[in-house]
C-alpha positions in Angstrom: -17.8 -164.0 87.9 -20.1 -167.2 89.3 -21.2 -168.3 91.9 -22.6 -172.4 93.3 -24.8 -172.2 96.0 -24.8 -175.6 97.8 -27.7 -176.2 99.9 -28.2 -179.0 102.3 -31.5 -179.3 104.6 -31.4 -179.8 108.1 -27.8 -180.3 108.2 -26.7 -180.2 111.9 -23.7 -178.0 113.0 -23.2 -179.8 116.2 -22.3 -182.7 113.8 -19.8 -181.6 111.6 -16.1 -181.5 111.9 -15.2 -177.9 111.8 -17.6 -177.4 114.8 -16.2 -180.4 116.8 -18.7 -182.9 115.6 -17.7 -186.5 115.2 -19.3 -187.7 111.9 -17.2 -188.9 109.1 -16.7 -185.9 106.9 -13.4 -185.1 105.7 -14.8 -182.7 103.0 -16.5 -180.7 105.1 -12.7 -180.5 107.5 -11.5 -179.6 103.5 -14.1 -177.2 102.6 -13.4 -175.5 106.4 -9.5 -175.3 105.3 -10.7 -173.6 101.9 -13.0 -171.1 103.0 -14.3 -168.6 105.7 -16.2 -170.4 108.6 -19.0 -168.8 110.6 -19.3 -169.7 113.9 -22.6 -167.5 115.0 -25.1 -168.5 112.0 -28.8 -168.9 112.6 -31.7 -169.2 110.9 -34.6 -166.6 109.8 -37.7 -167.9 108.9 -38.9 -171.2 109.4 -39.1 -174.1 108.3 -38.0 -175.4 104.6 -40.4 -173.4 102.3 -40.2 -170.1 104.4 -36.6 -170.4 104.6 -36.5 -170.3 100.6 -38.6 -167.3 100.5 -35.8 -165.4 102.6 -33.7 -166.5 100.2 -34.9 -165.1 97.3 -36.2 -161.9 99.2 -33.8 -161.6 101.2 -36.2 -160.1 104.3 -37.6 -162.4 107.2 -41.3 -163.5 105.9 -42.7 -165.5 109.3 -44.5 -162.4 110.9 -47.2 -162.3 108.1 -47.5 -165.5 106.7 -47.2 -169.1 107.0 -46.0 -171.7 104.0 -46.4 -170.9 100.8 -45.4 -169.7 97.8 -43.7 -166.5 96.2 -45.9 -163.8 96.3 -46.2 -161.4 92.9 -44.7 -158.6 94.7 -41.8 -160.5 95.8 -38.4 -159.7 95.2 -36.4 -162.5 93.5 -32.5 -162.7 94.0 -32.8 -165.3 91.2 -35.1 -163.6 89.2 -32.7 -160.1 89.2 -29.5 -162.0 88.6 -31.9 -163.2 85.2 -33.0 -159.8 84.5 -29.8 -158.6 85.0 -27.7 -161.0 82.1 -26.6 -163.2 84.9 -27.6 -167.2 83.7 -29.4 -168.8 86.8 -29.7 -172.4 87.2 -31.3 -174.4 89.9 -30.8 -178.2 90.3 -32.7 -180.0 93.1 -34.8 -182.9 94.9 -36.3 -180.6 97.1 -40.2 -182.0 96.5 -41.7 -179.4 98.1 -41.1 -177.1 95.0 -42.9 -179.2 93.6 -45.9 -179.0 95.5 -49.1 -175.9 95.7 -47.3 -174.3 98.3 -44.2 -174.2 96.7 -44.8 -173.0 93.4 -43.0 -170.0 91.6 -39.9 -170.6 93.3 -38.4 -172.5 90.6 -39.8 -170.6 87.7 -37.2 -167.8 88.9 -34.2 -169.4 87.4 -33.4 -169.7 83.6 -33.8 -173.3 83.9 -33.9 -175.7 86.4 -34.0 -179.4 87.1 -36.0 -181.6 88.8 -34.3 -184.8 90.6 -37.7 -186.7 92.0 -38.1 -189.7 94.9 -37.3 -188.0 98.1 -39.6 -189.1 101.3 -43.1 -188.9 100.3 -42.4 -187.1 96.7 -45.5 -188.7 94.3 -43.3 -190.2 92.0 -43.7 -193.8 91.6 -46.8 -195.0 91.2 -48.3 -198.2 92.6 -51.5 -199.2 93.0 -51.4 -201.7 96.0 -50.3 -201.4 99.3 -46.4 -202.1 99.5 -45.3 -204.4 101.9 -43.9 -202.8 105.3 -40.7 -201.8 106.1 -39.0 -200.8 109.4 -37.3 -197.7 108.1 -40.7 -195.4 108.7 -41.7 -197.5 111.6 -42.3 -194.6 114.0 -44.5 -192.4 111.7 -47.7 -192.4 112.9 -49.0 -192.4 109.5 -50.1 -195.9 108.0 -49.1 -197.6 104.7 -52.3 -197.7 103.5 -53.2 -194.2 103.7 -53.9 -193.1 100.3 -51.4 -190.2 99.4 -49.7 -190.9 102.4 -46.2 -189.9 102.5 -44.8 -192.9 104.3 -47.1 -195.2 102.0 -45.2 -193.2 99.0 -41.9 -193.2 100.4 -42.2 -197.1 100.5 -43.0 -197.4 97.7 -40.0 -194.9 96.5 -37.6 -196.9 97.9 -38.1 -199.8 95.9 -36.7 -198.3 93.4 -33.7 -196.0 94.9 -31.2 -199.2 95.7 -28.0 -198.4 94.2 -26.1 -195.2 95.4 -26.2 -193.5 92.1 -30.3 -194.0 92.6 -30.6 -191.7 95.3 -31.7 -188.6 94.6 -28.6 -186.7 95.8 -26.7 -189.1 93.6 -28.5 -187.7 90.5 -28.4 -183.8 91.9 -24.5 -183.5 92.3 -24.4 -185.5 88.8 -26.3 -183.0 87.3 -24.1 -180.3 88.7 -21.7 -181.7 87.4 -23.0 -182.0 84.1 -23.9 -178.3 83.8 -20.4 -177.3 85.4 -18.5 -179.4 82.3 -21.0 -177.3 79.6 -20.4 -174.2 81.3 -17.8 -173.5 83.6 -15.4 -171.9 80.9 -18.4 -169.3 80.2 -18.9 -166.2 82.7 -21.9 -164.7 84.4 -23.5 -167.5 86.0 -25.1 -168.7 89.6 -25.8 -172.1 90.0 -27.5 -173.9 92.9 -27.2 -176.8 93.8 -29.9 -178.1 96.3 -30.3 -181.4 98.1 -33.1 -182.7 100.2 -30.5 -184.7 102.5 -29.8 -185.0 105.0 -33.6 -184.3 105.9 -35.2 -187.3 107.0 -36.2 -190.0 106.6 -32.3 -190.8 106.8 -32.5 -193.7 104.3 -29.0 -194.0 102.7 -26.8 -197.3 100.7 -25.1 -199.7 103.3 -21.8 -198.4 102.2 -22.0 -195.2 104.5 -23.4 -197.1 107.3 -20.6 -199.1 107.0 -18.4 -196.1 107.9 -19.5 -196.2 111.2 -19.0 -200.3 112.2 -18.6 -199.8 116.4 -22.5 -199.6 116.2 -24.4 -200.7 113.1 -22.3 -204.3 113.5 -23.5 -204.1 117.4 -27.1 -203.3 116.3 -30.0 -205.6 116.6 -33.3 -203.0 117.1 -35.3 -202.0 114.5 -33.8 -200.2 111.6 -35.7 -197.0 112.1 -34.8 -194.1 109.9 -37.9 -191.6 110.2 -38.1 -190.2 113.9 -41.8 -188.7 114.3 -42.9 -185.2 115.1 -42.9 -185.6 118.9 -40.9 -185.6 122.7 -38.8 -189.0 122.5 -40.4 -192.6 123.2 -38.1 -195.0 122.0 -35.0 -197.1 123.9 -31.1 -195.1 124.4 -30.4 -198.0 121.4 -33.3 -197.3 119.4 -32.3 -193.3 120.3 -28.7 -194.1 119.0 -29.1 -196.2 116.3 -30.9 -193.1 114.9 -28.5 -191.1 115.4 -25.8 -193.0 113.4 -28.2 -193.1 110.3 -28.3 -189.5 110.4 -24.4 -189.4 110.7 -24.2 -192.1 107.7 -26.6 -189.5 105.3 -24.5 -186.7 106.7 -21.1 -188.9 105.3 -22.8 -189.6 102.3 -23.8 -185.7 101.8 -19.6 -185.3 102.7 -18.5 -187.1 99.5 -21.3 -185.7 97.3 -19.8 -182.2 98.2 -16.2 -183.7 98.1 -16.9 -184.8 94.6 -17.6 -180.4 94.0 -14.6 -179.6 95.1 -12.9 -182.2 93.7 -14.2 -181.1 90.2 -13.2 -177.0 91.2 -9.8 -178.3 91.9 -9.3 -179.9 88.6 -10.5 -176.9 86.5 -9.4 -174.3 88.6 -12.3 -172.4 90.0 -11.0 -170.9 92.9 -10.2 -168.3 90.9 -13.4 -166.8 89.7 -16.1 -169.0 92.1 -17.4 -167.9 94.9 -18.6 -171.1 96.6 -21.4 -170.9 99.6 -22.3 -174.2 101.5 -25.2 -173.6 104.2 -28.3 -175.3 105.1 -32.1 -174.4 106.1 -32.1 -175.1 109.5 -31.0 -178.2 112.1 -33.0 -181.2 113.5 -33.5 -182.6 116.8 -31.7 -186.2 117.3 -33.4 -186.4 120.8 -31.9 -183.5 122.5 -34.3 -181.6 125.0 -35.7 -185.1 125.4 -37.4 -184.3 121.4 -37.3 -185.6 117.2 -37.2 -183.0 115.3 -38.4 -179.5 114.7 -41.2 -176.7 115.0 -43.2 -178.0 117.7 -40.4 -177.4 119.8 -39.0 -173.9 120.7 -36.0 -173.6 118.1 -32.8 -174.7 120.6 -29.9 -173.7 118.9 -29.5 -177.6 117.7 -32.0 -176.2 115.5 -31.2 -172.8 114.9 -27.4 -172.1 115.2 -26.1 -173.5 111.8 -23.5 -174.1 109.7 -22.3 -171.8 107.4 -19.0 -171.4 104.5 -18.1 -168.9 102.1 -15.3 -168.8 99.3 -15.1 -165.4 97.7 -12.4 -165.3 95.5 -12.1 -161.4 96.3 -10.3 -161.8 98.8 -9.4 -165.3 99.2 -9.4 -165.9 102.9 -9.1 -169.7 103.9 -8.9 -171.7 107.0 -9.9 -168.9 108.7 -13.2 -168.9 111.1 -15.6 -165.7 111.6 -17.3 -164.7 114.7 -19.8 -162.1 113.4 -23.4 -162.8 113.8 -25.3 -163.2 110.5 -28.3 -164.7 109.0 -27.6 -167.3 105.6 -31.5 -167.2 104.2 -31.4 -163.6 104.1 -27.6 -162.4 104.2 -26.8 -164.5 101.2 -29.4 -162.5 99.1 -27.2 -159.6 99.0 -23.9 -160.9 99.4 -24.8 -162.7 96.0 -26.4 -159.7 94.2 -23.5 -157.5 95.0 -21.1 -160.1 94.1 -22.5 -159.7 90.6 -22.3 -156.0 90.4 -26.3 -155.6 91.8 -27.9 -153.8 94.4 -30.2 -154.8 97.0 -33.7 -153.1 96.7 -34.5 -151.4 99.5 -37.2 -154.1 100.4 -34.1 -156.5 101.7 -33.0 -156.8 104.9 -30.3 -158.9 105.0 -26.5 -157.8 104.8 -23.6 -157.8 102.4 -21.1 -160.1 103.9 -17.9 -159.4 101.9 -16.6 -157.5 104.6 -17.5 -160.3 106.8 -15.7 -162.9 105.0 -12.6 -160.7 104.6 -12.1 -159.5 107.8 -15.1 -160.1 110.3 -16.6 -157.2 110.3 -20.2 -156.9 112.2 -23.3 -156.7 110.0 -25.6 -156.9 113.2 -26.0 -157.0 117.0 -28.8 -158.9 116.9 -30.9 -161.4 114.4 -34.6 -161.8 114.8 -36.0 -165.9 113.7 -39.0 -167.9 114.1 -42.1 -169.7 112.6 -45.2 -168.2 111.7 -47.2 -168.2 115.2 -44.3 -169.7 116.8 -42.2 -167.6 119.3 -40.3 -164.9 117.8 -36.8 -164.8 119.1 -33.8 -162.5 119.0 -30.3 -163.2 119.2 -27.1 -161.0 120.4 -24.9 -164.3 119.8 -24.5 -164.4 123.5 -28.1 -164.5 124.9 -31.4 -165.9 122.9 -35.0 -164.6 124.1 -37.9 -166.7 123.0 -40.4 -164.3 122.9 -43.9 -166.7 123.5 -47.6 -165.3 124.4 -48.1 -164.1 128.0 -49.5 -166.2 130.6 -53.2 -165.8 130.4 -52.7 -163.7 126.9 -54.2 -166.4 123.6 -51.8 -166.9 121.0 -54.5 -164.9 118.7 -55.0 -162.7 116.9 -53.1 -164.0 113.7 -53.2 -163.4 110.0 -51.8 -164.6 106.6 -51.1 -161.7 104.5 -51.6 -163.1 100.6 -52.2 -163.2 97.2 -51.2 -166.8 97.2 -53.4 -168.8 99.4 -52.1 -172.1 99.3 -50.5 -174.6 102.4 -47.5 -176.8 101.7 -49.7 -179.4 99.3 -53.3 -177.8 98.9 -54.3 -174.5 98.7 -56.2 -173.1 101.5 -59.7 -174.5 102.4 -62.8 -172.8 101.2 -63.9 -171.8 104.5 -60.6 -169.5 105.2 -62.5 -166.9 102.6 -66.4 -167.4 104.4 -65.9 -164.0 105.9 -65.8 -160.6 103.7 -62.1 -160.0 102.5 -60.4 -157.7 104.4 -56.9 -156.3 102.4 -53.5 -154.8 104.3 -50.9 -153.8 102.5 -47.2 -153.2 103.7 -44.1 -151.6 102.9 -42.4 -154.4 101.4 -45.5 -155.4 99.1 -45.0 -152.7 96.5 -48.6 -150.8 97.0 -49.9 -154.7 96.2 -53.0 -155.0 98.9 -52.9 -158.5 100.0 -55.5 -160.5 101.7 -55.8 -160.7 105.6 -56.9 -164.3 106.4 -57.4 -165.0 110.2 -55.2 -168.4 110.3 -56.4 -171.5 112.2 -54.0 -171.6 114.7 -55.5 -172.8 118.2 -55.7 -169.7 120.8 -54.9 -171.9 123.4 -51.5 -172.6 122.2 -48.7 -171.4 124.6 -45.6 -170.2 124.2 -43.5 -169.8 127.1 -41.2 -166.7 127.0 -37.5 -168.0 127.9 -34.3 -166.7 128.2 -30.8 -168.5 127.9 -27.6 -168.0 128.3 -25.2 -169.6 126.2 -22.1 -168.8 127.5 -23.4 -170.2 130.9 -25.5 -172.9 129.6 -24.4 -174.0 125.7 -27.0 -177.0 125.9 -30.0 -174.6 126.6 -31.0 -176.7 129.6 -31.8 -174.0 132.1 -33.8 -170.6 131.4 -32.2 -167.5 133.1 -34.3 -164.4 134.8 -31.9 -161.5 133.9 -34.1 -158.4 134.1 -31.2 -156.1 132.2 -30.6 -158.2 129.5 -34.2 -159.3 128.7 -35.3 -155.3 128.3 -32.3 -154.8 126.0 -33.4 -157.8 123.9 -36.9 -156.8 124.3 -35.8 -152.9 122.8 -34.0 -154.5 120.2 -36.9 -156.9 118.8 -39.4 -153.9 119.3 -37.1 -152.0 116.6 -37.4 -155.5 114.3 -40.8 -155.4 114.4 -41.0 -151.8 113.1 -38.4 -152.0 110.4 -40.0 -155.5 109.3 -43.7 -153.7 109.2 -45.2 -156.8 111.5 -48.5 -156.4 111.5 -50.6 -155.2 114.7 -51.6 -158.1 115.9 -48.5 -159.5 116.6 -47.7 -156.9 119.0 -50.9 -157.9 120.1 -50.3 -161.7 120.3 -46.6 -161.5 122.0 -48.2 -158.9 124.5 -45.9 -156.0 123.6 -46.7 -152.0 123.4 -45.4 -150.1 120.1 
């Protein structure tokens, strides 16, 4: 058996196809027709590195630490497919991998390949300041900040001009090299990883031209890199963003049609399981906002999509209604795909039975960022659990033995004070470190409930007294079968 993982970041539901978006994808509308679609997927952990380290664990990590890499007492879905005589093979651009905070995710696989040049990713170096563009206009970041990531992304980009530069380009020609090596042997998991359609949404002229009713109309600025923040620019400037985003979004299509073009011709169906998901979404100026985590995670963000083959039971064209969780569901449903159990560490859930007939895996699904709101889901209702009013978003701790942030590891003042150790039941009698994190008490995070059926656009909070003690109940038990630590019961104002 084998199994390609395809993995796009920050690839918005609300945009495809299948879930009535209007981009032009057709091979998304084709994978749809081929496989299972979900229709109530969210996220777990947040944002791209925490995400990953669901996927390999399988188990929601945002309650005890922030960004960062694989801990030694993690469990590895990669690492136990190796272990196990399954080959692993990971091909990416993700940068971030390669980065302090997200080392030993890599290292998992049998091999692996690196695809460089995405946003800010060191790769080319250049001494002087490169002339400006308009792409990155709207970071607030300058070009002559040294190590800057817009400053290196400019520079990038003078050398990713052709299609078959960009770094997607190379990752799905990779793929497609290690599928003509090795797609006639057996016991293998490949995944295939793409930074894109993340932004900044630079992409070739060809896909913008796919979309001529505005980008011939256009005469703003050609921004590409909306900025952390609530939105600032004009409807056109708002727009024209928007279509960029749809044009790396068609240019992710054809990269995936080119997949299933190559399963077609050597007849894969037959012994592939295929799974196509993505991280999380991105905010295109919905709720008034770019982007992601400084927001509460709307379901722009958090509701994603999600598409399984399993040639088990070959179900196609048909859509599934069942809540589930990719980052940590897919962790199973993989290992057991292969003949491998879960350890009892993993929290996520099988989903063959899903796929072949819907069956339920959960009523509800717990998600969030480290110090963020934690929120629970029934598919119906979403409760953003925040701090209470008057109540400091404090205490709160990182729990590791691998102190490092996304690109340095963590300052020399975090260990001032005496070490204090915690250990937990998923850390396999490791005692990790308890590090108060910097996170400014007077943060708030305003408890909200919605109701999608009522309002699908998340516009207007509900007071529903029934249904937030249910969901209340319900996250209480997460929090005990997760082993959160104290002090978030502390920080979200809640009694054990």
């Amino acid at each position: 058996m084998k199994t390609i993982f395809v993995l796009f970041d920050s690839l918005n539901r609300h945009s495809l196809p299948p879930y009535g978006g209007s981009v032009v994808a057709p091979n998304f509308e084709r994978l749809a027709r081929q496989c299972v679609l979900f229709d109530n997927a969210y996220v777990c952990s947040m944002p791209c590195i925490p995400a990953r380290r669901d996927m390999h664990t399988g188990r929601p990590n945002f309650l005890h630490r922030s960004w960062g890499p694989l801990e030694p007492f993690d469990d590895s879905m990669p690492a136990m497919l190796k272990s196990a005589g399954v080959y692993t093979h990971l091909i990416s651009d993700h940068f971030h991998y390669w980065e302090e905070g997200g080392a030993s995710y890599h290292t998992k696989y049998n091999s692996w390949e690196c695809i460089r040049g995405q946003q800010g990713d060191p790769w080319v170096p250049q001494v002087r300041n490169p002339e400006p563009i308009d792409g990155p206009a709207l970071r607030e970041e300058g070009l002559t900040l040294p190590g800057g990531s817009v400053r290196q992304d400019t520079v990038n980009r003078q050398f990713i001009r052709e299609a078959d530069q960009w770094p997607i380009s190379q990752v799905f020609s990779q793929a497609e090299k290690f599928l003509e090596h090795n797609h006639r042997e057996d016991n293998w998991f490949l995944k295939i990883e793409t930074f894109d359609p993340h932004e900044p949404f630079y992409v070739p002229h060809n896909y913008k031209d796919l979309y001529p009713e505005h980008f011939s109309q256009y005469a703003g600025r050609d921004l590409d890199w909306p900025p952390y923040r609530q939105v600032k620019e004009s409807p056109d400037e708002v727009e024209h963003i928007r279509y960029t985003y749809d044009a790396l979004v068609s240019m992710c299509d054809e990269k995936l049609g080119d997949l299933l073009d190559w399963m077609d011709r050597h007849q894969m169906w037959d012994d592939t399981q295929l799974i196509v998901a993505t991280d999380h979404g991105f905010l295109l100026g919905e709720h008034d906002s770019w982007a992601k985590c400084w927001t509460p995670f709307y379901n722009e963000i958090a509701r994603t999509p999600f598409f399984i083959w399993d040639p088990r039971c070959r179900k196609r064209n048909e859509r599934r209604n069942a809540l589930v969780q990719p980052s940590i569901d897919i962790v199973p449903t993989v290992l057991k795909f292969f003949g491998l159990e879960p350890t009892t560490r993993m929290t996520g859930c099988d989903l063959a039975a899903t796929v072949a007939d819907d069956t339920p895996v959960r009523e509800t699904g717990v998600f969030g960022m480290f110090g963020s709101h934690v929120n629970i889901t029934d598919g119906r209702y979403v409760y953003m659990r925040g701090n209470p009013e008057g109540q400091p978003n404090q205490p709160l701790y990182d729990y590791t033995l691998m102190p490092a942030n996304m690109r340095t590891p963590f300052p020399h003042w975090r260990f001032a004070e005496p070490l204090e150790s915690a250990t937990f039941d998923f850390t396999q009698g490791c005692h990790v470190m308890k590090l108060r994190a910097p996170m400014s008490p007077d943060k708030r995070f305003e408890t909200r409930l919605y109701d999608l059926e009522t309002d699908p656009g998340q516009e207007k909070p509900i007071q529903n007294g029934a249904v937030e003690s249910n969901l209340l109940a319900s996250l209480k038990a997460h929090l005990v079968e997760l082993d959160a630590p104290s002090e978030q019961w502390e920080r979200l104002g809640l009694a054990r």
